[in-house]
Gaussian input, Z-matrix of N, CA and C with variables (Angstrom, degrees):
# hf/3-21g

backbone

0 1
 N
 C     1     B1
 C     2     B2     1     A1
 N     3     B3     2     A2     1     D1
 C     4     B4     3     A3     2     D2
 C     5     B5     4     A4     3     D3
 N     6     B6     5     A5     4     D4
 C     7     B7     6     A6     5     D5
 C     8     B8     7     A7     6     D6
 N     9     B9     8     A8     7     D7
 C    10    B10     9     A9     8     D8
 C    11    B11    10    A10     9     D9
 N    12    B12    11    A11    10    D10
 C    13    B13    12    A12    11    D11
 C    14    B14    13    A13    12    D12
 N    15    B15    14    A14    13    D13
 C    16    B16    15    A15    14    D14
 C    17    B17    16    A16    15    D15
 N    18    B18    17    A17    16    D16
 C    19    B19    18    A18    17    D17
 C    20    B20    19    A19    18    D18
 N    21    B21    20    A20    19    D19
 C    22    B22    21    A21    20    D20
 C    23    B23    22    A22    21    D21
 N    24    B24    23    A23    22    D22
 C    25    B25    24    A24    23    D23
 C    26    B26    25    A25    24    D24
 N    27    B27    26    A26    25    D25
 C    28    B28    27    A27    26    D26
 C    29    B29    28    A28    27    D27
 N    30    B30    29    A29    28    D28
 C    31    B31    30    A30    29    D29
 C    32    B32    31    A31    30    D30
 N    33    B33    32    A32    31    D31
 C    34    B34    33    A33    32    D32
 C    35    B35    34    A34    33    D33
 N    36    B36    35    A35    34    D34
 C    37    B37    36    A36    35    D35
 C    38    B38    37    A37    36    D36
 N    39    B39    38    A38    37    D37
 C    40    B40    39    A39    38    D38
 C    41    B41    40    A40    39    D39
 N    42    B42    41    A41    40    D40
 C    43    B43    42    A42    41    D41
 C    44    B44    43    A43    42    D42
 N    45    B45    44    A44    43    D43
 C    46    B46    45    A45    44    D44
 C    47    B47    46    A46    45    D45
 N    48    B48    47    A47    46    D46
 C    49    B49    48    A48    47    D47
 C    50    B50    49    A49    48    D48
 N    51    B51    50    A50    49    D49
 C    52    B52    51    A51    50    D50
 C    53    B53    52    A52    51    D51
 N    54    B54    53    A53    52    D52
 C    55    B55    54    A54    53    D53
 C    56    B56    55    A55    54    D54
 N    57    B57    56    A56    55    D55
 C    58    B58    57    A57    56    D56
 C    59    B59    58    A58    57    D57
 N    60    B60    59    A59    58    D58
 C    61    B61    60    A60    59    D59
 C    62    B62    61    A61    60    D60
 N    63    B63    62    A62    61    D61
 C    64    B64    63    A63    62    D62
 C    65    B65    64    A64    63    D63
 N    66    B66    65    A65    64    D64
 C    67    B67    66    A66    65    D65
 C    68    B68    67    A67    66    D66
 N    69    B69    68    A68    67    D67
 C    70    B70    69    A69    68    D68
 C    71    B71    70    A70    69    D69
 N    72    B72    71    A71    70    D70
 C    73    B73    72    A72    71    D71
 C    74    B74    73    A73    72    D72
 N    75    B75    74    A74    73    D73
 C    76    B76    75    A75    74    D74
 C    77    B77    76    A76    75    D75
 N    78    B78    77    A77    76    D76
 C    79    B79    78    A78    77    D77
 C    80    B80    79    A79    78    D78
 N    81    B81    80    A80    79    D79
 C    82    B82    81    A81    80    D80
 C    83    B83    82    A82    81    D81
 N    84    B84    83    A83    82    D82
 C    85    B85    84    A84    83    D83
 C    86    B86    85    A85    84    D84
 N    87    B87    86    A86    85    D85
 C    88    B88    87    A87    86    D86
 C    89    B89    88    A88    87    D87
 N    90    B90    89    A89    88    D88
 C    91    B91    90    A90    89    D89
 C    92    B92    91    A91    90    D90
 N    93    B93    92    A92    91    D91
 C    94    B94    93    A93    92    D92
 C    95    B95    94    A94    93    D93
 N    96    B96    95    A95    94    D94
 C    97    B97    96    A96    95    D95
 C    98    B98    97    A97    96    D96
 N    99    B99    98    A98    97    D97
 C   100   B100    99    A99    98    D98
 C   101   B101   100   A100    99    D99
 N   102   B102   101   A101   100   D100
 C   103   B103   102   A102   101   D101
 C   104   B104   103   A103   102   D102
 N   105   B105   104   A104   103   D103
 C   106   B106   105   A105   104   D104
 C   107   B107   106   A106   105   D105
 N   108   B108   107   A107   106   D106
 C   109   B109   108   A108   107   D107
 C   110   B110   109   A109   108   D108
 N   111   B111   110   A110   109   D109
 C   112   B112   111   A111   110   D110
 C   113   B113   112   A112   111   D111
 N   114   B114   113   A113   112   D112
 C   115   B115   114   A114   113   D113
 C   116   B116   115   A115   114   D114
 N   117   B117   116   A116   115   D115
 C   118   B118   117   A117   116   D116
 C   119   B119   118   A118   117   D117
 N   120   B120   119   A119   118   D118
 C   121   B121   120   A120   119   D119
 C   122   B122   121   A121   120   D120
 N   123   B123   122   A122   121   D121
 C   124   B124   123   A123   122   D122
 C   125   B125   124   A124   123   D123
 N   126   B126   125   A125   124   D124
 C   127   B127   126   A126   125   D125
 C   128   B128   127   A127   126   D126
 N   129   B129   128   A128   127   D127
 C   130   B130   129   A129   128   D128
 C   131   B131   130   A130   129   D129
 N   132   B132   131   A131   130   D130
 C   133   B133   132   A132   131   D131
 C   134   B134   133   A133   132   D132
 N   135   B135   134   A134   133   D133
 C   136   B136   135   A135   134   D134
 C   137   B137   136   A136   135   D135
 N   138   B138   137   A137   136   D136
 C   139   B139   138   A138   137   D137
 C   140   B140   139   A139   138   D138
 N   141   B141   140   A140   139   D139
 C   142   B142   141   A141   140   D140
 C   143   B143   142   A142   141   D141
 N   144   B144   143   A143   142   D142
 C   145   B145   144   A144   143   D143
 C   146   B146   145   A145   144   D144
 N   147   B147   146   A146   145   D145
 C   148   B148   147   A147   146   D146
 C   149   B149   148   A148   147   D147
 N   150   B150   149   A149   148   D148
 C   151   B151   150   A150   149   D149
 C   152   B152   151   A151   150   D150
 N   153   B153   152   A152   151   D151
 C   154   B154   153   A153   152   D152
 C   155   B155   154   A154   153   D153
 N   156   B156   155   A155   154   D154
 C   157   B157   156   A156   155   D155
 C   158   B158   157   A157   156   D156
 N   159   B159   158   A158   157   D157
 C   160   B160   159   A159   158   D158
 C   161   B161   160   A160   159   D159
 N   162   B162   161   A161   160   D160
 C   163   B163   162   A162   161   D161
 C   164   B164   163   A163   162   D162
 N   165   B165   164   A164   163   D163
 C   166   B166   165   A165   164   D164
 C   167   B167   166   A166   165   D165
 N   168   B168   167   A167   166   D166
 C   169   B169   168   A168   167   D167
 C   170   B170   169   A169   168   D168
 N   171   B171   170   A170   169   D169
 C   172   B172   171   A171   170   D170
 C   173   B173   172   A172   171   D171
 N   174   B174   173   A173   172   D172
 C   175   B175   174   A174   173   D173
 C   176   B176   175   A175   174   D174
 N   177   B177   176   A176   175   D175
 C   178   B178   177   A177   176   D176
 C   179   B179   178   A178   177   D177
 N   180   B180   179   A179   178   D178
 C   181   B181   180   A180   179   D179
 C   182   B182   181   A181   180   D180
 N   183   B183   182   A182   181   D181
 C   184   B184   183   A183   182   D182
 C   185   B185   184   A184   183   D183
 N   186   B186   185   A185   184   D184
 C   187   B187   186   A186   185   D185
 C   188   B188   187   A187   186   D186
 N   189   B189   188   A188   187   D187
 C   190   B190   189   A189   188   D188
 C   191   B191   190   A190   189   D189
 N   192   B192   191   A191   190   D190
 C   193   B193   192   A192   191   D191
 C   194   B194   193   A193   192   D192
 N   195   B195   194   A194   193   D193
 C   196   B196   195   A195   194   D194
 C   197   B197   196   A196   195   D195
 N   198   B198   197   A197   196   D196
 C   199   B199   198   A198   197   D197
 C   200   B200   199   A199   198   D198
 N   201   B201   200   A200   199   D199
 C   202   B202   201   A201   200   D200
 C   203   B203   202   A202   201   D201
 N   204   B204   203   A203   202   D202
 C   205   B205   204   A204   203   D203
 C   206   B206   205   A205   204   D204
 N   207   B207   206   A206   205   D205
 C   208   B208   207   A207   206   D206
 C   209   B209   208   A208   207   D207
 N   210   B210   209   A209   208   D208
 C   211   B211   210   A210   209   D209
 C   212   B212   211   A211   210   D210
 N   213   B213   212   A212   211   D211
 C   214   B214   213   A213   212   D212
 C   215   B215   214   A214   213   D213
 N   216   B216   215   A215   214   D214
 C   217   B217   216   A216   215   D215
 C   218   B218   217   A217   216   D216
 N   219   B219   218   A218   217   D217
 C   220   B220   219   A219   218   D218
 C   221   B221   220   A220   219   D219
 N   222   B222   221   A221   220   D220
 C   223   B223   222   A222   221   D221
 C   224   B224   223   A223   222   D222
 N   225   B225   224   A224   223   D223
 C   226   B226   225   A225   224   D224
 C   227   B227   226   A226   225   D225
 N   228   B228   227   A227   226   D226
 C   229   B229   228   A228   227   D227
 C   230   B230   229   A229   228   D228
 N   231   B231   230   A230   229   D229
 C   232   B232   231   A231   230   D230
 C   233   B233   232   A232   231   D231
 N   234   B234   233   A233   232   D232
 C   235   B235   234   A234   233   D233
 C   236   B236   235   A235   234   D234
 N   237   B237   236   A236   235   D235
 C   238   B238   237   A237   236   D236
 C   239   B239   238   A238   237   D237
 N   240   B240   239   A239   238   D238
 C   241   B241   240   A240   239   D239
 C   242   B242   241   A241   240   D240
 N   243   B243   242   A242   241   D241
 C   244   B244   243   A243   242   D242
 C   245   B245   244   A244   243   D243

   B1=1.4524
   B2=1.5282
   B3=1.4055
   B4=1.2984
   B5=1.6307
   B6=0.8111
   B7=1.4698
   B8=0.9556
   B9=1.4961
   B10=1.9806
   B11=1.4389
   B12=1.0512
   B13=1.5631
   B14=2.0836
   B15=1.2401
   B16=1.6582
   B17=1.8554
   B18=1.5502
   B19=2.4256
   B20=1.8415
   B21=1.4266
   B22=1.5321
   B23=1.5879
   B24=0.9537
   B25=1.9498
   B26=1.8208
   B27=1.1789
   B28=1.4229
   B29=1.5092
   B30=1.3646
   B31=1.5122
   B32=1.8895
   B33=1.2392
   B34=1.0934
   B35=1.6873
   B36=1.6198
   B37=1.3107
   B38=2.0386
   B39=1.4513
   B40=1.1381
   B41=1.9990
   B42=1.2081
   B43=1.4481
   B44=1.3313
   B45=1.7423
   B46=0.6346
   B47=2.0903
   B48=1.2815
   B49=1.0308
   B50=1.6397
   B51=0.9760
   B52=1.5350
   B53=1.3835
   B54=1.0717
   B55=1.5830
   B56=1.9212
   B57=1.7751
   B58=1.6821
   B59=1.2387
   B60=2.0718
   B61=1.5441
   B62=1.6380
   B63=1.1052
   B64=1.5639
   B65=1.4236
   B66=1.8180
   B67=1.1784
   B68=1.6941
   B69=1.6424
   B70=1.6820
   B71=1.9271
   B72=1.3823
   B73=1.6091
   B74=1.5236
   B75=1.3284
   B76=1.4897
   B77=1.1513
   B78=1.1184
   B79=1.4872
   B80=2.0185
   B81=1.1245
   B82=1.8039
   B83=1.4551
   B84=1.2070
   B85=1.1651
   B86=1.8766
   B87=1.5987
   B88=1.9094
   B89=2.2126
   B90=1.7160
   B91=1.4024
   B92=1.6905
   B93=1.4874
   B94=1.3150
   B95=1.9871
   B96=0.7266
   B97=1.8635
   B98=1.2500
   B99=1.4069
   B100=1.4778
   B101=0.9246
   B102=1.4370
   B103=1.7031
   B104=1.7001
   B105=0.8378
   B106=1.8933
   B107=2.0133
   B108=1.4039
   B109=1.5270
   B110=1.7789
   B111=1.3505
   B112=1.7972
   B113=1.2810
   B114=0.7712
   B115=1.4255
   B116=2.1869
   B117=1.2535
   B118=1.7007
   B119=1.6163
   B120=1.4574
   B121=1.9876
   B122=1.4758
   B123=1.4086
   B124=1.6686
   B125=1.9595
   B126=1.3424
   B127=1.1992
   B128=1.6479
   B129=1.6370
   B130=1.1045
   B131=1.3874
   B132=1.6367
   B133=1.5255
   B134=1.0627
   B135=1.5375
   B136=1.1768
   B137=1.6561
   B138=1.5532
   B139=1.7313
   B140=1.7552
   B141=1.4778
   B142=1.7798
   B143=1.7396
   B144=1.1994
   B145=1.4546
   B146=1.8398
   B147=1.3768
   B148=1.7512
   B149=1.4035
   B150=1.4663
   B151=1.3767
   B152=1.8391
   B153=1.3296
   B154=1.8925
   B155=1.6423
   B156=1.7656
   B157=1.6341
   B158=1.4679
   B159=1.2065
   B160=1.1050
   B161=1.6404
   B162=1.8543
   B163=1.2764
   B164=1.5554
   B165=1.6365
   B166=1.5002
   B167=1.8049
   B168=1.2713
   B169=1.1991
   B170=1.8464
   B171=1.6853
   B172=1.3089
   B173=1.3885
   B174=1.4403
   B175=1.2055
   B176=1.4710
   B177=2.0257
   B178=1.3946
   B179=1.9347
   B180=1.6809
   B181=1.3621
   B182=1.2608
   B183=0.8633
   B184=1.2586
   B185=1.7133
   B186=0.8295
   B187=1.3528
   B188=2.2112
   B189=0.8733
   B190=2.1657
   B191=1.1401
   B192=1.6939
   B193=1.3639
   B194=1.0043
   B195=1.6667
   B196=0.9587
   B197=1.8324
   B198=1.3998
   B199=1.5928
   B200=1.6347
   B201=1.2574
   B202=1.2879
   B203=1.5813
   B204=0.9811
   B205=1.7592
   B206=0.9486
   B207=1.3227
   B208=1.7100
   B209=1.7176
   B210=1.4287
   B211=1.6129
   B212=1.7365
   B213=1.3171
   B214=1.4382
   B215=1.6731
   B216=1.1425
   B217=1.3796
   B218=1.9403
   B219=1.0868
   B220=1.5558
   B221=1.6522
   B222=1.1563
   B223=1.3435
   B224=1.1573
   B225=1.6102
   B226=1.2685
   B227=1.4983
   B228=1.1982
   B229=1.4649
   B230=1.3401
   B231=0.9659
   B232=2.1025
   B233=1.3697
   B234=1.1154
   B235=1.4267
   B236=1.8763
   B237=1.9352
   B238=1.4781
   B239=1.6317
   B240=1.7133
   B241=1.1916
   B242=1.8604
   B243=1.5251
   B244=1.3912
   B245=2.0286
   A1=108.83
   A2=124.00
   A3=140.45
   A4=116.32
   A5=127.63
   A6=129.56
   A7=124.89
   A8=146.23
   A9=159.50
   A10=96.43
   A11=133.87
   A12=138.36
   A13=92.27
   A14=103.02
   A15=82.54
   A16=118.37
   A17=74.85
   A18=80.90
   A19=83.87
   A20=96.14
   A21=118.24
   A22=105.82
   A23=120.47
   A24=117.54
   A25=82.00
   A26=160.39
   A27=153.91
   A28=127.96
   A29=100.67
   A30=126.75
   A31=99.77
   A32=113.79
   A33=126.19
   A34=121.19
   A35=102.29
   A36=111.80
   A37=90.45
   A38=106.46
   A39=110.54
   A40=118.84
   A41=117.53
   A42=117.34
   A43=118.97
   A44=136.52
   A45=142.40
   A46=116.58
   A47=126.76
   A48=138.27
   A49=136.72
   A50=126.08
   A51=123.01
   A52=123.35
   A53=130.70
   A54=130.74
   A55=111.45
   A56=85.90
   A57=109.38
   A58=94.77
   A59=95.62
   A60=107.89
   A61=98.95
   A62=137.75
   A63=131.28
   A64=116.04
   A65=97.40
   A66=146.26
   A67=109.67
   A68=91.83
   A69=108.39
   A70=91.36
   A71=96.81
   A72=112.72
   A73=122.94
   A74=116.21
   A75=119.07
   A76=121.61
   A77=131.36
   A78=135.24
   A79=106.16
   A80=99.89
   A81=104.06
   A82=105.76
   A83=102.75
   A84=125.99
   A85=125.25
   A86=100.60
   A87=105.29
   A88=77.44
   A89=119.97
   A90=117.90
   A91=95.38
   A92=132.98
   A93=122.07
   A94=103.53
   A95=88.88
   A96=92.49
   A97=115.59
   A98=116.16
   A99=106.47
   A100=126.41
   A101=155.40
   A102=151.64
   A103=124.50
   A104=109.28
   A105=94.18
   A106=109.75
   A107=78.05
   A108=86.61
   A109=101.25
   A110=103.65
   A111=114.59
   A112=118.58
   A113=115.80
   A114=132.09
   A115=96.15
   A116=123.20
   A117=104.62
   A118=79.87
   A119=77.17
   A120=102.88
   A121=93.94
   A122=95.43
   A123=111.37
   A124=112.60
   A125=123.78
   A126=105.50
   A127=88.46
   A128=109.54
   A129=123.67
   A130=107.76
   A131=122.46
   A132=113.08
   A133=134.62
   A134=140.66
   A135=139.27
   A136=124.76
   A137=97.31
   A138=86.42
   A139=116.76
   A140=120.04
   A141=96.25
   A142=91.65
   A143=110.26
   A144=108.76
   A145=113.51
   A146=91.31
   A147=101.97
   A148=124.79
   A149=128.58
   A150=147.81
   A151=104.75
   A152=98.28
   A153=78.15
   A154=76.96
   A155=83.23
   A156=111.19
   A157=142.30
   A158=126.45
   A159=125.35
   A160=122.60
   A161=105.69
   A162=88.26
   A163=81.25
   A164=118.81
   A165=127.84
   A166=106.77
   A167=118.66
   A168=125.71
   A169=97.23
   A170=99.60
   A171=113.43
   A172=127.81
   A173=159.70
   A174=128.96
   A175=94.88
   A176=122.16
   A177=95.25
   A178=77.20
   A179=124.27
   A180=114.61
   A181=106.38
   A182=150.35
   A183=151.55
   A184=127.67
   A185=106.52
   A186=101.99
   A187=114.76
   A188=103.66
   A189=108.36
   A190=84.88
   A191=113.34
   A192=122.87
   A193=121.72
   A194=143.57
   A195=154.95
   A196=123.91
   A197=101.53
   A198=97.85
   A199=109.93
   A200=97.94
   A201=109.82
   A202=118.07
   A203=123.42
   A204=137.87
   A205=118.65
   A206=125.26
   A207=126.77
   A208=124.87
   A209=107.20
   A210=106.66
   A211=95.01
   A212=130.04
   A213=145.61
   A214=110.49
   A215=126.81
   A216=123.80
   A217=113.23
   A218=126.07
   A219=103.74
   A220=106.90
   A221=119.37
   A222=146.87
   A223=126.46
   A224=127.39
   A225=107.13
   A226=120.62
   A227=135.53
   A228=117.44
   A229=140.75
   A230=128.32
   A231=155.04
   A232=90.69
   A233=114.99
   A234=145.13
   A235=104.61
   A236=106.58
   A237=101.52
   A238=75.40
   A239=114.68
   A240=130.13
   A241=104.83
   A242=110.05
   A243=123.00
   A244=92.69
   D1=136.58
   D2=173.59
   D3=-65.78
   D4=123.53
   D5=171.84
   D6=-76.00
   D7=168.57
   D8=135.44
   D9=12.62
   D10=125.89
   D11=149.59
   D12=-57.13
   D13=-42.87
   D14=178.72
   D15=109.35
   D16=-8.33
   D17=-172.50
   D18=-152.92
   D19=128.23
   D20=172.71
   D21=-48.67
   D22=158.82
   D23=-148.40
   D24=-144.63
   D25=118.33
   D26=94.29
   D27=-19.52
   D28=75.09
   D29=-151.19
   D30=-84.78
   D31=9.65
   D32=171.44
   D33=-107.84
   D34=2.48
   D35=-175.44
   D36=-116.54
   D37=173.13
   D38=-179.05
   D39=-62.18
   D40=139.48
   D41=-178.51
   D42=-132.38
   D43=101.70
   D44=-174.25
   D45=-105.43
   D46=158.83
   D47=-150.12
   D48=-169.27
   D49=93.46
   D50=-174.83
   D51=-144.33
   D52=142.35
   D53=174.14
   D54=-111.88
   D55=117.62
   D56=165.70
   D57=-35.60
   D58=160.16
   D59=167.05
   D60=-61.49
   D61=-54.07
   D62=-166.29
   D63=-100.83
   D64=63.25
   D65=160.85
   D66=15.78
   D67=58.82
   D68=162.24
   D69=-100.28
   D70=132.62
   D71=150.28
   D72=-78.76
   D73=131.74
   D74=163.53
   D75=-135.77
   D76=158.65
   D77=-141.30
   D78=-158.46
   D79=121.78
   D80=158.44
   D81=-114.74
   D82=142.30
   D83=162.22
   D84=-163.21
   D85=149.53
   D86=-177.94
   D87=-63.86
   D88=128.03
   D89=160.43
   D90=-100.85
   D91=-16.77
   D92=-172.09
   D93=-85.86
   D94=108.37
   D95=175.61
   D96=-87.67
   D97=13.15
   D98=164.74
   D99=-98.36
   D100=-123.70
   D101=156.84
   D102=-44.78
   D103=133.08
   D104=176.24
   D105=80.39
   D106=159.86
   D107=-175.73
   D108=-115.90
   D109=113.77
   D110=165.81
   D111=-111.88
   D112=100.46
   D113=-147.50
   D114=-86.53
   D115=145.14
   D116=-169.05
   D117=-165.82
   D118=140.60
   D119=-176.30
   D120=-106.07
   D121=135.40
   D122=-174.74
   D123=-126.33
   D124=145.28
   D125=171.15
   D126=-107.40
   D127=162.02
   D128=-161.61
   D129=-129.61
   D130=112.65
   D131=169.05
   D132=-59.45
   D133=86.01
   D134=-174.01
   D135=-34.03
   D136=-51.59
   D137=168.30
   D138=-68.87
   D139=-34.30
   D140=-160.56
   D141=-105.75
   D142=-8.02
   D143=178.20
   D144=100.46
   D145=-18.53
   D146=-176.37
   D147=-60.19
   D148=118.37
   D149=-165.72
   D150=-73.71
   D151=127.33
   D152=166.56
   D153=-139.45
   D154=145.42
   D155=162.09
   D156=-51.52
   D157=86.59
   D158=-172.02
   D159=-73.55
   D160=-56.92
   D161=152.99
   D162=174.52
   D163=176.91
   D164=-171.83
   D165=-76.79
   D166=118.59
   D167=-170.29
   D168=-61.98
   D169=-74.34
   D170=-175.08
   D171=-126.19
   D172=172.11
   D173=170.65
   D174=-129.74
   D175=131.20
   D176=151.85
   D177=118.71
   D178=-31.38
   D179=-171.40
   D180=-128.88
   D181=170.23
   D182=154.35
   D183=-84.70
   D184=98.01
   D185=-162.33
   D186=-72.83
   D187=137.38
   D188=-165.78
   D189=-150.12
   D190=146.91
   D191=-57.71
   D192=-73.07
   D193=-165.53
   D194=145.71
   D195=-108.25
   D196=113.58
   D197=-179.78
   D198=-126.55
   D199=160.22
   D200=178.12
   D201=-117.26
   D202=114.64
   D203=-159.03
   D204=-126.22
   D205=104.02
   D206=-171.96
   D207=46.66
   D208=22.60
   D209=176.86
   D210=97.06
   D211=9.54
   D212=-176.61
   D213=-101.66
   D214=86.99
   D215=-178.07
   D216=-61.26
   D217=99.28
   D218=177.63
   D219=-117.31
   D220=143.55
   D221=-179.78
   D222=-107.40
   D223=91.23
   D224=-167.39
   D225=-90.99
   D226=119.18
   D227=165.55
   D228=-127.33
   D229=107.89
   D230=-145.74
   D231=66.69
   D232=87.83
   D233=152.24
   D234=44.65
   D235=35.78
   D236=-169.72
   D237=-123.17
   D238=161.88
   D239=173.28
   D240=-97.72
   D241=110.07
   D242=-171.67
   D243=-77.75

């Protein structure tokens, strides 16, 4: 069983998610649940489930989806590829 990602998630804002071929997890999500959308790219431990901070994607948008493409991280947000 997977554990806590570990950082409060605003599951009402956009949530994106994918694992590289050499099975790193990464994760966007709004982690500030208070006013505004800060949108923060996370890599994700597949075995304990635990989130570590990579860094703030965008502030202010929500960033949808997140893919991973040939070892190419892309992020899209308002329909532009970050």
């Amino acid at each position: 069983m997977v554990g806590s990602l570990g950082v409060s998630a605003d599951v009402t804002s956009s949530v994106g998610f994918d694992i590289a071929a050499r099975g790193t997890g990464f994760a966007t999500f709004d982690a500030d649940t208070g006013a505004g959308v800060n949108t923060r790219l996370y890599t994700v431990d597949l075995l304990t489930g635990a989130a570590t901070l990579v860094g703030t994607v965008c502030t202010g948008a929500a960033a949808d989806p997140l893919a991973v493409l040939s070892g190419t991280l892309g992020v899209y947000v308002g329909g532009g590829l970050m």
